[in-house]
C-alpha positions as CSV (number, residue, x, y, z in Angstrom):
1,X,2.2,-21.8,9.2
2,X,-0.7,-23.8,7.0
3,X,-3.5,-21.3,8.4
4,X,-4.8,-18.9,10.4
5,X,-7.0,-18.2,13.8
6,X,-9.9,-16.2,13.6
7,X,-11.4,-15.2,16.8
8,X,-12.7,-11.6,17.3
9,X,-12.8,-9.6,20.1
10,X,-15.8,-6.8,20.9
11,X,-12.9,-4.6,21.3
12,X,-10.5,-5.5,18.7
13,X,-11.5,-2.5,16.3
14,X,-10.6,-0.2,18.3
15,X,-6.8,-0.7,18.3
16,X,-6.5,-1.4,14.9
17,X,-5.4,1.4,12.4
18,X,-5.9,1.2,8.9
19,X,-4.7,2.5,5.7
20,X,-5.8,2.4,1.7
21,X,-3.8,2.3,-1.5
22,X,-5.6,3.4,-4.7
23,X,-4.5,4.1,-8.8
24,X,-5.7,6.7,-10.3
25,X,-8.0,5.7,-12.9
26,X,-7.6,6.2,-16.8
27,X,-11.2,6.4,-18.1
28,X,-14.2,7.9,-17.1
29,X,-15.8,4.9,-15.9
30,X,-12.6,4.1,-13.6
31,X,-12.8,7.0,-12.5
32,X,-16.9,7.0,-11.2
33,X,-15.3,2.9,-9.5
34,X,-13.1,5.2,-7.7
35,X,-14.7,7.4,-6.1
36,X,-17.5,5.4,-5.4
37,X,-15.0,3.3,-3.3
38,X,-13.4,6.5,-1.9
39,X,-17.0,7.3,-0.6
40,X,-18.0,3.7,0.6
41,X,-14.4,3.6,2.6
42,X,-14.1,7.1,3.9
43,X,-16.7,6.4,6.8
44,X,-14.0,4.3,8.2
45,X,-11.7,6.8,8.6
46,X,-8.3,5.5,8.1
47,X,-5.4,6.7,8.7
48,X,-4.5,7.6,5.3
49,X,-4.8,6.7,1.9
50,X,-2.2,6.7,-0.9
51,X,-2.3,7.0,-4.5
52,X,-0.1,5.1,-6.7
53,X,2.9,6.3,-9.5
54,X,2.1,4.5,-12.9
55,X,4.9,2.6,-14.3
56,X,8.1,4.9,-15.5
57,X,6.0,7.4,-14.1
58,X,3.2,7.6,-16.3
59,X,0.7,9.1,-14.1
60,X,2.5,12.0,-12.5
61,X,-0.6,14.8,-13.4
62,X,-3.5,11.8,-12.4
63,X,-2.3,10.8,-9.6
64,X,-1.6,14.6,-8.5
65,X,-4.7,15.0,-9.6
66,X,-6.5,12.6,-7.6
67,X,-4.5,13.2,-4.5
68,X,-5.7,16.6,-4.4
69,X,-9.4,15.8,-4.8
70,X,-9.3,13.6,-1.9
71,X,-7.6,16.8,0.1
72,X,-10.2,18.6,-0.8
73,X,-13.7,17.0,-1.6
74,X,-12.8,14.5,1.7
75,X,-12.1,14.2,5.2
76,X,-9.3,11.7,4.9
77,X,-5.5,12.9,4.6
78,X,-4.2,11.4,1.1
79,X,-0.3,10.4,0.4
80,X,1.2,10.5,-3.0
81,X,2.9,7.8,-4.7
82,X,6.7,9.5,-6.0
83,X,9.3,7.2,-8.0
84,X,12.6,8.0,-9.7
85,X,12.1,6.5,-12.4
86,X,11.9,8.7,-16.1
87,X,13.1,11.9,-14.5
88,X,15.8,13.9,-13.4
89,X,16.6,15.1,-9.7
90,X,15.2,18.7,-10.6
91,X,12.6,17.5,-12.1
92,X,11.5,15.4,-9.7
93,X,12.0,18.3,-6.7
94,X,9.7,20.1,-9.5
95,X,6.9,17.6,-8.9
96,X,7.3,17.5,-5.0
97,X,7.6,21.1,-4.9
98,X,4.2,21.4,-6.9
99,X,2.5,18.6,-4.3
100,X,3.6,20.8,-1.4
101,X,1.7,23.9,-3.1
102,X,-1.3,21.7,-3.6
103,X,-1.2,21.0,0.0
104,X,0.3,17.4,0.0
105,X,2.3,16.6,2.7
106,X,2.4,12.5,3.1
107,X,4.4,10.8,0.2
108,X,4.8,7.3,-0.5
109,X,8.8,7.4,-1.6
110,X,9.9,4.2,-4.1
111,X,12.6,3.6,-6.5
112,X,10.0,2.5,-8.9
113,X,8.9,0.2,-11.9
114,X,10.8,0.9,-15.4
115,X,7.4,1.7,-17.6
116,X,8.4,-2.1,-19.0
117,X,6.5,-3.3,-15.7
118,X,7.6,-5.6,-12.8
119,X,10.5,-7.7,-13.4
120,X,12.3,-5.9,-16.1
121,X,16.1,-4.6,-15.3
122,X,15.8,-1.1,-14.0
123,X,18.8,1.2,-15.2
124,X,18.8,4.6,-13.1
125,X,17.6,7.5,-15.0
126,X,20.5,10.0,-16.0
127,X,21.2,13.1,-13.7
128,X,18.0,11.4,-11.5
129,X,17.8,9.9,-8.3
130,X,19.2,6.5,-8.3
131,X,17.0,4.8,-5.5
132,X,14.4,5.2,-2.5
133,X,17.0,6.3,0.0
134,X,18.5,8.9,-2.4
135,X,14.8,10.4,-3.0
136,X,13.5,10.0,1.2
137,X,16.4,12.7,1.6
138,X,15.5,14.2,-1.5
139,X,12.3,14.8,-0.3
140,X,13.3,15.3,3.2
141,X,15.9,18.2,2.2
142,X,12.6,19.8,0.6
143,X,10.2,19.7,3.7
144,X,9.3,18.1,6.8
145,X,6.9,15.5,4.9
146,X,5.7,12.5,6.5
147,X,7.4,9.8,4.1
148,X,6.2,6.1,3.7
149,X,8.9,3.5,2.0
150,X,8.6,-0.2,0.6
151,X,9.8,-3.0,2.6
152,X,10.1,-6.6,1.4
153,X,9.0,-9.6,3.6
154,X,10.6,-12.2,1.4
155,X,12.9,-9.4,0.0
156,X,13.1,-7.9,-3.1
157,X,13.2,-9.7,-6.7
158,X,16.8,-7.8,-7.9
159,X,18.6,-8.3,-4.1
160,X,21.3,-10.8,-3.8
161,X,20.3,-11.5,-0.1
162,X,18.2,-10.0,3.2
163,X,21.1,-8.5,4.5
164,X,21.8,-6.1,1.1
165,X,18.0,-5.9,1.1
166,X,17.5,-4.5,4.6
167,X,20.5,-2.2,4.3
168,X,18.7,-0.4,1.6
169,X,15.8,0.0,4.1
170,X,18.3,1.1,6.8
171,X,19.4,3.9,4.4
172,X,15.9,4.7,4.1
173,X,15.3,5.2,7.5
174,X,18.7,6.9,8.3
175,X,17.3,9.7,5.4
176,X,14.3,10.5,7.3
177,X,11.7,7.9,6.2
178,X,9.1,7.1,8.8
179,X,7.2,4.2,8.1
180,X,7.5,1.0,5.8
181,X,4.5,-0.5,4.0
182,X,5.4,-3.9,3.3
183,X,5.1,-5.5,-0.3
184,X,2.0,-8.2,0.4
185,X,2.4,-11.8,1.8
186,X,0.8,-14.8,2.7
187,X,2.3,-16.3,5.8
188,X,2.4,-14.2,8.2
189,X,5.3,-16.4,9.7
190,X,7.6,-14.8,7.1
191,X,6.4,-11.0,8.3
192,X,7.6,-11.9,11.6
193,X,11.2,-13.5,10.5
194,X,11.5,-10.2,8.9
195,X,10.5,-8.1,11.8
196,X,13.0,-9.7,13.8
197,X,15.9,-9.0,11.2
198,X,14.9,-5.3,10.8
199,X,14.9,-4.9,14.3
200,X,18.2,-6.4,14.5
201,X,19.5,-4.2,12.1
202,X,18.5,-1.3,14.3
203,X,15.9,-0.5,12.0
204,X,12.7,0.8,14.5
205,X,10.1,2.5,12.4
206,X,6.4,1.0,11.9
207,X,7.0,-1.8,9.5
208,X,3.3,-2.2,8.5
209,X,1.7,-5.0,7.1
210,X,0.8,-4.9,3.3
211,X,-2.6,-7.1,2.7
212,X,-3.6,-8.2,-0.4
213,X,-7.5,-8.8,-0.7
214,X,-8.0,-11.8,-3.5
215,X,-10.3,-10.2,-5.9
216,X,-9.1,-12.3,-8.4
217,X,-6.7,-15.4,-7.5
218,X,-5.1,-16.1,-10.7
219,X,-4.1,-12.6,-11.1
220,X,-2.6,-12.7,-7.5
221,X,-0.9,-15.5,-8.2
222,X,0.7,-14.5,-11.3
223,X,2.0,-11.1,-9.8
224,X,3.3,-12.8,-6.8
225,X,5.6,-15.2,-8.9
226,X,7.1,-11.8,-10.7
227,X,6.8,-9.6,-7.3
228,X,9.1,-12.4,-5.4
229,X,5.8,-13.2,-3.0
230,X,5.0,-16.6,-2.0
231,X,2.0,-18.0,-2.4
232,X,1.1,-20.7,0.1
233,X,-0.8,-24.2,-0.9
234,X,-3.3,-23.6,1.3
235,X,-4.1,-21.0,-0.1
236,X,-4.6,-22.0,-3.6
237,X,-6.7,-24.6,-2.4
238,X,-9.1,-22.3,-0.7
239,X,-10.1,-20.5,-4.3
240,X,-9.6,-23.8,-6.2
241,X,-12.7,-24.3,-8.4
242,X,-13.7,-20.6,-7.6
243,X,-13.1,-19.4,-11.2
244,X,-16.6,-19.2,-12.2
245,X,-18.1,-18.6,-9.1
246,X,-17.5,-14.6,-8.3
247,X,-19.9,-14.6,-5.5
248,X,-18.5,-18.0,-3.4
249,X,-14.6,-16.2,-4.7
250,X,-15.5,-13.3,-2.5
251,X,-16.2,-14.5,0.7
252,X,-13.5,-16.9,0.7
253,X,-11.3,-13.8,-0.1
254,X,-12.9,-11.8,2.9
255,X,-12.8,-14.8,5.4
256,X,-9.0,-15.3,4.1
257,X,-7.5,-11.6,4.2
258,X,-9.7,-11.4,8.2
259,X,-8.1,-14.6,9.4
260,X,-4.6,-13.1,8.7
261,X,-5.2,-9.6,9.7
262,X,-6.6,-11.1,12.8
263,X,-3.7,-13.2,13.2
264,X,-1.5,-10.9,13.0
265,X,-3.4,-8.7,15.3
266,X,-2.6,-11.3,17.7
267,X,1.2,-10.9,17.5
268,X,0.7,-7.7,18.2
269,X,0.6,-5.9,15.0
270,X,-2.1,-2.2,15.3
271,X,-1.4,-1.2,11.6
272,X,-2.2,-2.3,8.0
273,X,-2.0,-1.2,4.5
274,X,-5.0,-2.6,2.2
275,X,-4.4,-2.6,-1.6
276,X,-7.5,-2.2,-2.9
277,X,-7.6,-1.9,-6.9
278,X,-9.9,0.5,-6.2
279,X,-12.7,-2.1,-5.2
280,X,-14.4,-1.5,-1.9
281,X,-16.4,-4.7,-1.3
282,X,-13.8,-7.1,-0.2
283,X,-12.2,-4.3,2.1
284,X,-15.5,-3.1,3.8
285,X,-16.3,-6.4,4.3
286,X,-12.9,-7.4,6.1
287,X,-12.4,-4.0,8.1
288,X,-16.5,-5.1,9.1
289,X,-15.0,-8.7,10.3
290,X,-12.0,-7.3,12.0
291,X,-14.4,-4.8,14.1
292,X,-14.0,-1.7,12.5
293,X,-17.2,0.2,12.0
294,X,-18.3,3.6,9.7
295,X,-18.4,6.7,11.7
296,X,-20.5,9.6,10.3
297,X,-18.8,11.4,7.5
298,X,-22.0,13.6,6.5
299,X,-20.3,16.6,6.4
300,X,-17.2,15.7,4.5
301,X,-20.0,13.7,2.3
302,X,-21.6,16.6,1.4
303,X,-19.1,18.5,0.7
304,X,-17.7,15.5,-2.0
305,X,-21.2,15.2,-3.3
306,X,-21.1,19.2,-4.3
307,X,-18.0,18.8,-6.2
């Protein structure tokens, strides 16, 4: 598939279900990005949002943290990133345990980046949990949590093949996960081979769409060659010469990330995942195109604004 359809219906926004991934920020002035996008996105009420686990799990007390102000200063229900990576199996029941006090109840369950960053070899960390699957039934065997996992349209970088990569998911799934977020993709062709092999597999959960706004294409396009995710020509030709011009970049990214949600809207798909990077712009604008529309959070705004 070269490109995609775009054709809206009045009703479209209606049926369609969306979701928000955030970081926690480091400084001050990240932080005031954040929650400026938290406030500019919550009127769209999504279905959740979900805060990521730095790297070797570097931002265990931020992104706990951050989680928890969402809970509480917002009306949106907030998921928390958990890795194994840097910690042993108590201490990562510790951290869950401590989520559950704070009132956190929706985890986002990954094996997790070594704190040497994407494409490094990742070595298990001793006494801790050696994967996703082992840590869905680690957190299942805690509580009754509803428990997102990571699946892999064009698989991922360290499996051998689909079929050792989609067993990994089936162990997921057998340990109580409930949905899969998908790494981000390009061709929406490839989500829908990959559909069709989970569902071979037996594998029936929500396999929801991951969707990459371009707020900067290079930087895409250099993660996607270490995160295994194709990157189509087309595509680079829609941002080529875009470099200097931020404003022209934008709504190409917009029209782009609309004509494959849209798409894929079209083959039937009700849910997606947006990564933001913490931006709201791009991912108003798209949710605007696709025909979702703010609802009145004044309540839930005031209370944010008091914190």
């Amino acid at each position: 598939m070269n490109q995609f359809r775009f054709s809206r219906r009045p009703d479209i926004g209606d049926r369609i279900r969306v979701s928000f991934e955030f970081f926690p920020p480091k400084t001050d002035e990240m932080e005031a990005r954040l929650w400026n996008t938290v406030t500019r996105l919550e009127p769209l009420q999504p279905k959740f949002v979900s805060v990521t686990y730095g790297a070797g799990g570097s931002t265990r007390e931020r992104t706990a943290r951050t989680v928890k102000r969402i809970l509480t200063d917002t009306s949106i229900s907030a998921a928390a990133h958990l890795t194994c990576v840097g910690a042993s199996r108590d201490e990562v029941n510790t951290v869950i345990r401590e989520y559950d006090a704070l009132g956190i109840k929706r985890f986002v369950a990954l094996r997790g980046d070594p704190a040497s960053g994407v494409g490094q070899a990742y070595t298990p960390y001793p006494g801790g949990y050696e994967n996703g699957a082992e840590l869905v039934a680690g957190l299942r065997a805690i509580s009754d949590f509803d428990i997102s996992v990571a699946a892999y349209p064009e698989k991922h970088p360290e499996s051998p093949d689909f079929a050792t990569d989609i067993e990994m998911l089936k162990r997921k799934v057998d340990n109580g996960a409930t949905r899969a977020i998908t790494q981000f993709f390009f061709d929406n062709d490839i989500y829908e081979r990959y559909v069709e092999r989970v569902r071979r597999a037996g594998i029936y959960i929500p396999i929801v769409p991951g969707v990459q706004p371009v707020h900067n294409f290079r930087q895409v396009a250099n993660f996607s060659s270490r995160a295994g995710a194709h990157v189509p020509a087309w595509l680079a030709e829609r941002f080529e010469g875009l470099d200097d011009d931020p404003q022209t970049h934008a709504l190409v990214a917009s029209a782009v990330a609309a004509e494959q949600v849209m798409d894929l809207v079209e083959r039937g798909v009700s849910d997606f995942h947006f990564y933001t990077m913490n931006r709201a712009d791009l991912v108003v604008a798209i949710c605007h195109m696709i025909g979702i529309r703010a609802h009145d959070t004044t309540a839930a705004a005031e209370g944010f604004a008091a914190a």
